[in-house]
C-alpha positions as a printed NumPy array, in Angstrom:
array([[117.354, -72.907,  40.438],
       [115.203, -72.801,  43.676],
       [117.804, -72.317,  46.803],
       [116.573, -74.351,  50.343],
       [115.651, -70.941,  51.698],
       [112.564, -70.569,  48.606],
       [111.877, -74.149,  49.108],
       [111.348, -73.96 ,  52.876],
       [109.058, -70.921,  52.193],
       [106.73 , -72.775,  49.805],
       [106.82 , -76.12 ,  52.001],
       [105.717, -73.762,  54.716],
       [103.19 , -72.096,  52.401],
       [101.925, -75.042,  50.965],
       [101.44 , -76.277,  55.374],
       [ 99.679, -72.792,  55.707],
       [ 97.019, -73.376,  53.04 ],
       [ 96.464, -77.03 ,  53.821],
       [ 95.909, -76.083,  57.31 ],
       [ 93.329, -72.687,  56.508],
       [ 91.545, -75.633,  53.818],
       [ 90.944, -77.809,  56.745],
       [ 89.727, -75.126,  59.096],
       [ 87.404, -73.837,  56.584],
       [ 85.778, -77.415,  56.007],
       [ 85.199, -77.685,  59.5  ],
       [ 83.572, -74.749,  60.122],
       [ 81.263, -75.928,  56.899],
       [ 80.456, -78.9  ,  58.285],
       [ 79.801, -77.124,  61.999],
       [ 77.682, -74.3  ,  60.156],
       [ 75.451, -77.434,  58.158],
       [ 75.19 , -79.963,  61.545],
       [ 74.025, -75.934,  63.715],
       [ 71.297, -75.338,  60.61 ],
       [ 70.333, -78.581,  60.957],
       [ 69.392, -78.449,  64.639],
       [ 68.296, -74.81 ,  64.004],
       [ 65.896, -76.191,  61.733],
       [ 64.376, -79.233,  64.434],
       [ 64.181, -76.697,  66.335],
       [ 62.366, -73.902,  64.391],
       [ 59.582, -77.037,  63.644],
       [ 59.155, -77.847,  67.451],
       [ 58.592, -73.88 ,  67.739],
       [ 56.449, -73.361,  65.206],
       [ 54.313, -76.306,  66.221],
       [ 54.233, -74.782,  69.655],
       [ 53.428, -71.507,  68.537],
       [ 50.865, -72.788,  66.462],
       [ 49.289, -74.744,  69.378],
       [ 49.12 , -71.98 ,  71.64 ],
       [ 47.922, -69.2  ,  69.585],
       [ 45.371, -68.597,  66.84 ],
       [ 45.146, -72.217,  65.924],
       [ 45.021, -73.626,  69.47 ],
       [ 41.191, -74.468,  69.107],
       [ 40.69 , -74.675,  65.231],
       [ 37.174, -76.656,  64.974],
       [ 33.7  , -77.05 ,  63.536],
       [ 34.845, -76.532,  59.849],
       [ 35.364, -78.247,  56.817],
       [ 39.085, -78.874,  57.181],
       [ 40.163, -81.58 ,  59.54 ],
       [ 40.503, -80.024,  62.979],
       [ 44.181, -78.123,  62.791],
       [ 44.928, -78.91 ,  66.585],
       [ 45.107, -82.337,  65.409],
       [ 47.869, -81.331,  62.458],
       [ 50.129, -79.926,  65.072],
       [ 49.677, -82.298,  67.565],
       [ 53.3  , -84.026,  67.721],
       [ 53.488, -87.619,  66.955],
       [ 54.822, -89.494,  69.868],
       [ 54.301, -93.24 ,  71.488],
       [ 52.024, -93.391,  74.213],
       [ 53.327, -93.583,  77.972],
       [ 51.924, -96.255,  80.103],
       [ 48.096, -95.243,  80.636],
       [ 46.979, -94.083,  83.955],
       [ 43.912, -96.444,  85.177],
       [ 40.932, -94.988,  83.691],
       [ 38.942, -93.058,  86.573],
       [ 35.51 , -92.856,  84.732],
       [ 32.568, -94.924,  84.303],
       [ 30.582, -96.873,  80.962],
       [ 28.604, -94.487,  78.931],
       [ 24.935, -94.581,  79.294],
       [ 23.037, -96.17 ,  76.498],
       [ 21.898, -94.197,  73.711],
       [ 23.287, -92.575,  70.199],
       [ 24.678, -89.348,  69.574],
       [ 23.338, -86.68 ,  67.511],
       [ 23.231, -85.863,  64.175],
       [ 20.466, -83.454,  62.84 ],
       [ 22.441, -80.266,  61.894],
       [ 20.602, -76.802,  61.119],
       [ 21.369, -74.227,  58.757],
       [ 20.998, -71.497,  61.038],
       [ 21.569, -69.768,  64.463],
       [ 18.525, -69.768,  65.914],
       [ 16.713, -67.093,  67.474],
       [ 17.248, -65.496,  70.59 ],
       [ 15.334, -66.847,  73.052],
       [ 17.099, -66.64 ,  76.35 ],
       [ 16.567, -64.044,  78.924],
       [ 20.304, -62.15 ,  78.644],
       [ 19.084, -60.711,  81.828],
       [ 18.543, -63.779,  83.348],
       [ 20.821, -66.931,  85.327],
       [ 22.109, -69.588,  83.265],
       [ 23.677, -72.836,  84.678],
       [ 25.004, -75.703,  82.069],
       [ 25.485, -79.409,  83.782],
       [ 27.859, -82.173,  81.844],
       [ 26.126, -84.941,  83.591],
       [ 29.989, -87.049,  82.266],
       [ 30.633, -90.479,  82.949],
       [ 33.626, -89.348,  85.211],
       [ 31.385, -86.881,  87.371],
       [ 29.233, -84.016,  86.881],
       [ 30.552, -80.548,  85.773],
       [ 28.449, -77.446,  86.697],
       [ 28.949, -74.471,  85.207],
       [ 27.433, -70.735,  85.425],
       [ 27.092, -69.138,  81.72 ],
       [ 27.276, -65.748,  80.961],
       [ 23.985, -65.176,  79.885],
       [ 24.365, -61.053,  79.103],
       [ 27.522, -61.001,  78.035],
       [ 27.728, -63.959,  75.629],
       [ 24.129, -64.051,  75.065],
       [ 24.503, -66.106,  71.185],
       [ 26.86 , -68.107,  72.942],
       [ 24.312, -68.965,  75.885],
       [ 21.301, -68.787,  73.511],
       [ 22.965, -71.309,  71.186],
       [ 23.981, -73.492,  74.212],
       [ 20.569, -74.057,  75.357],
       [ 19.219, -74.254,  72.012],
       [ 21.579, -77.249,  71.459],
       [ 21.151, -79.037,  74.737],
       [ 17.402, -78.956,  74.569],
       [ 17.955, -80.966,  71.147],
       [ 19.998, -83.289,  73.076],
       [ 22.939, -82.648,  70.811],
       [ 25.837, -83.041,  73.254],
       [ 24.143, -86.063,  74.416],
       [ 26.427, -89.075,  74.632],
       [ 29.238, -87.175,  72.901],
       [ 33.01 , -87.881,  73.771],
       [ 35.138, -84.715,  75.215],
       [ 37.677, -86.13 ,  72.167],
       [ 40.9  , -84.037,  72.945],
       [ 42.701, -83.147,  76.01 ],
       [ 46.235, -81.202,  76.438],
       [ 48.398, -81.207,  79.382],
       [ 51.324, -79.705,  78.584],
       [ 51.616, -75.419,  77.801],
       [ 48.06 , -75.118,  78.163],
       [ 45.606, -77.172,  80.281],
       [ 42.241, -77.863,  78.487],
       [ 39.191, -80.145,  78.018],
       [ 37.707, -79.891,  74.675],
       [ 34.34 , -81.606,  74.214],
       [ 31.404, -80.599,  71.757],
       [ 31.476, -82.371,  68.654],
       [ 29.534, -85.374,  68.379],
       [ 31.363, -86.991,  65.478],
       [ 34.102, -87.101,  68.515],
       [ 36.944, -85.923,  65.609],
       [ 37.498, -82.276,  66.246],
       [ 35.831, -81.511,  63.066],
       [ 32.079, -81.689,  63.927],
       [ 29.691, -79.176,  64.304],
       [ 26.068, -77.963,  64.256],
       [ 25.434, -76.732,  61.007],
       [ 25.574, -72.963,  61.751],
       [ 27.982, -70.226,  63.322],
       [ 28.215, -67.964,  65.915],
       [ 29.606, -64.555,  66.508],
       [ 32.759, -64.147,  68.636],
       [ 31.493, -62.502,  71.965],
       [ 33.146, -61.176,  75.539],
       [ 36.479, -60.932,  73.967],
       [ 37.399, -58.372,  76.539],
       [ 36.055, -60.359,  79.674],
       [ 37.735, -58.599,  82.8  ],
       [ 38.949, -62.472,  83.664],
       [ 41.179, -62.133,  80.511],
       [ 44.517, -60.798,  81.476],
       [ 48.02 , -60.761,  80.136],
       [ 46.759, -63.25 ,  77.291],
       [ 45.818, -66.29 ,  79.918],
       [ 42.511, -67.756,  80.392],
       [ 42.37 , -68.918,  84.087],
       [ 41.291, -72.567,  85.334],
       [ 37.8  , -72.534,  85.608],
       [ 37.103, -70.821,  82.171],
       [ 34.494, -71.857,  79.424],
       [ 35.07 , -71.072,  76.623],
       [ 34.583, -71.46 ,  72.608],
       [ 36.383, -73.405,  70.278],
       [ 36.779, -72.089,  66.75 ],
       [ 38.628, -72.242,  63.21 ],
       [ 40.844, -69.511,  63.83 ],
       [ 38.841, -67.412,  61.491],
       [ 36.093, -64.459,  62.842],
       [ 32.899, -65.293,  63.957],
       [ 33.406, -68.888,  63.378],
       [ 32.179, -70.53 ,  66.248],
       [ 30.09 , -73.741,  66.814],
       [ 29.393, -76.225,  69.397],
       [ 33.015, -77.23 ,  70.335],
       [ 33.959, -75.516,  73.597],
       [ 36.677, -76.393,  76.167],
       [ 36.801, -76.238,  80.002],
       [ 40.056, -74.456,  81.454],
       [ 41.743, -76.523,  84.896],
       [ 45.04 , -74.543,  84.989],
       [ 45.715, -71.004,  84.147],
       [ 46.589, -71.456,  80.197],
       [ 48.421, -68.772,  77.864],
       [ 45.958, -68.137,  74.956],
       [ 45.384, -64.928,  73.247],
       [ 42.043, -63.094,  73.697],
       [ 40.393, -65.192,  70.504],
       [ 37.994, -67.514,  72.074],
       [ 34.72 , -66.672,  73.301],
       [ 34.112, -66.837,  77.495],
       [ 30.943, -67.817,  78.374],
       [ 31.051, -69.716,  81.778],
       [ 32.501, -70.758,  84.635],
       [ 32.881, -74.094,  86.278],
       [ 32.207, -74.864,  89.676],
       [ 34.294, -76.097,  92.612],
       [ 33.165, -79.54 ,  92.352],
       [ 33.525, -79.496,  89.008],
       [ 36.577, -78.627,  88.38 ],
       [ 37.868, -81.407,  90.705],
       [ 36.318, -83.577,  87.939],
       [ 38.317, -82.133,  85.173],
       [ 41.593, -82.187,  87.124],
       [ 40.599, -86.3  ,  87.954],
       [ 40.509, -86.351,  84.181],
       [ 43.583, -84.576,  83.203],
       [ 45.506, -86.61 ,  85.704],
       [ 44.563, -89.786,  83.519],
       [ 46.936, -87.891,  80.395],
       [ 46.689, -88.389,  76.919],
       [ 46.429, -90.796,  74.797],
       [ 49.705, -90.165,  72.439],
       [ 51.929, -88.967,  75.931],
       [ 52.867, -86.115,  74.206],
       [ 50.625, -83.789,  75.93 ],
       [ 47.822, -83.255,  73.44 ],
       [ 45.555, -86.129,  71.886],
       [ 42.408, -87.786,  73.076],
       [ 42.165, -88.05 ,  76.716],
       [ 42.934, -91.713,  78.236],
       [ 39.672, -91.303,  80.697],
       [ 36.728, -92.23 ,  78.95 ],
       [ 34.931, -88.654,  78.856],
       [ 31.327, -88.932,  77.635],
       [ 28.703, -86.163,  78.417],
       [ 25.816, -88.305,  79.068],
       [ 23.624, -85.87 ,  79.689],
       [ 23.62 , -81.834,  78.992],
       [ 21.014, -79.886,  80.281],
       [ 21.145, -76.126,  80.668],
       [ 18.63 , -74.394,  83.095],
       [ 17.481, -71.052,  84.155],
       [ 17.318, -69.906,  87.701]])
């Protein structure tokens, strides 16, 4: 026969293990909800990571354009008025060539590259001798009239502060046909993995030696690793140009997407002096 005394013991027992069940359920349930923001978190870092390194300026390929697959999806903010004017009348390129073409360009020589855009012109001085396929293929392009009435078709704003223009299909996928070699990767400008405002520089698929046409102008000191060719520099005015167009935003709000000013090179014209 169980005495009181044995039955208190077990009642209390029986309290203890109810109590140590519940605990251990709730630290279950806290471990599941912390993974579970772990997780929404680890996606908003990788997509950030992935932005801002190797895959920042993933272009001219046959994938779609990988800036676009990290790009977060977000509803647009209320637009900023658009600062820029109509496009000039005419149709943009699309003759591609199999090839780089041949060197043509003095590397000795001065190099200056005008975006004649609808919201102003950007001047900018290339780097003839150190990115001399870069240069060569610039002037190349713009004597075919390739960047002609092309959109700049993504702008980001938030992290790292970029104009990307280039590709006349306007997608982030476009290009000319042919690659060029990566070049000036160890420009003196490129410290502590940050391209400063006022950079030029080449977009590419993230791969070696996979450059295009699809470049992007710098207006605020950006983290990027060492991975994108510099070829130029923009001038004073024109970098008062780019910052009129980065103060429009985006068009998804989220920092990165297709810039609300209506950015069309009209005219690209590279010239030696």
């Amino acid at each position: 026969m169980v005495s009181q005394e044995q039955r208190r013991r077990q009642l209390a027992r029986e309290k203890f293990l109810r109590q140590q069940q519940r605990r251990t359920q709730a630290r279950r349930k806290s471990r599941i909800r912390n993974s579970v923001i772990a997780s929404a978190l680890g996606v908003v870092l990788i997509g950030s990571l992935a932005l801002y390194t190797t895959g920042a300026f993933e272009s001219d390929g046959d994938k779609a354009n990988a800036s676009a697959e990290v790009t977060p999806s977000a509803e647009a903010t209320s637009k900023a008025p658009d600062p820029c004017e109509k496009p000039a009348a005419g149709e943009v390129a699309s003759k591609t060539w199999k090839k780089e073409p041949a060197i043509s360009i003095d590397e000795s020589a001065t190099y200056t590259m005008t975006l004649e855009t609808t919201c102003g012109t950007i001047d900018m001085a290339l780097k003839a001798s150190a990115a001399p396929h870069t240069v060569n293929s610039f002037n190349f392009l713009a004597d075919k009239g390739y960047f002609d009435h092309s959109k700049c078709h993504r702008i980001t704003t938030n992290g790292i502060y970029v104009l990307q223009c280039g590709d006349p299909t306007g997608t982030g996928t476009g290009g000319p046909g042919y690659t060029i070699p990566d070049e000036n990767l160890k420009d003196e400008s490129l410290k502590d993995n940050t391209y400063p405002a006022g950079t030029v520089a080449m977009a590419n698929t993230g791969q070696k030696d996979s450059g295009g046409s699809q470049f992007f102008l710098v207006y605020e000191d950006s983290p990027l690793p060492p991975s994108y060719t510099p070829f130029g520099t923009v001038s004073e005015d024109g970098m008062k140009v780019l910052k009129k167009i980065a103060a429009a935003g985006d068009s998804t709000g989220a920092g990165d997407g297709a810039p609300n000013a209506t950015v069309v090179i009209d005219k690209a014209t590279v010239t030696e002096s």
